[in-house]
Structures are given as structure tokens and as C-alpha cells.
Residue, then its C-alpha position, 0 to 999 in steps of 0.5 A: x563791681x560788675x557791669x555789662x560785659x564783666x565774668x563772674x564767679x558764683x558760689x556753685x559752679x555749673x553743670x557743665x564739664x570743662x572737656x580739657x580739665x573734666x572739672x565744672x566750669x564756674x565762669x560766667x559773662x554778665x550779658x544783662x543789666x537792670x532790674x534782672x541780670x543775664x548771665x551766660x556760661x562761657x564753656x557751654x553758653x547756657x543763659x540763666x536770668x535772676x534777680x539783681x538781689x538773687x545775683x548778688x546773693x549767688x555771686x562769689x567775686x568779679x573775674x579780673x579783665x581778659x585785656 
């Protein structure tokens, strides 16, 4: 399950090239919890806000922890 601060995957990636790779960056930070979740691209930091049911619907997995 997800919460503040956890990376996802979603189902397509963003826009945005990796510079060092070329491919599409698809890693995404959970900023915001509630009602409607905020997510931000962790390559270029484009904030995209959906509705939790959105969300979950667009979600692919949970990233496992940075730790």
C-alpha cells in the first residue's frame, strides 16, 4: 500500500526523458494524501494532482523504499 512519501509506477510513463538513459521516466513521489493524491516526477519534478479512485485505477505498483 502506498502513503506520504512512497514512489510509485504508473501505467504510462511520463513525458519526460531520462537525459542519461533517453527512455521516459515512469517514477513517481506520493506528496499528497486525502480525497485527491499529488504526485510529483522525481526526473523533472511536474506535479500532477487525481482523484484517489483516478489514482488507483492509473497506478502500476509500489516502488520498494530508498533506505
Amino acid at each position: 500500500m502506498y502513503q506520504l512519501g512512497s514512489f510509485v509506477e504508473m501505467k504510462k510513463p511520463h513525458a519526460c526523458v531520462i537525459k542519461s538513459t533517453g527512455k521516459k521516466a515512469n517514477k513517481w513521489e506520493v506528496i499528497r494524501l486525502g480525497a485527491d493524491i499529488k504526485i510529483r516526477c522525481t526526473n523533472c519534478d511536474h506535479v500532477v494532482m487525481m482523484s484517489r479512485n483516478n489514482f488507483e485505477r492509473k497506478m502500476q505498483q509500489v516502488l520498494p523504499s530508498e533506505t
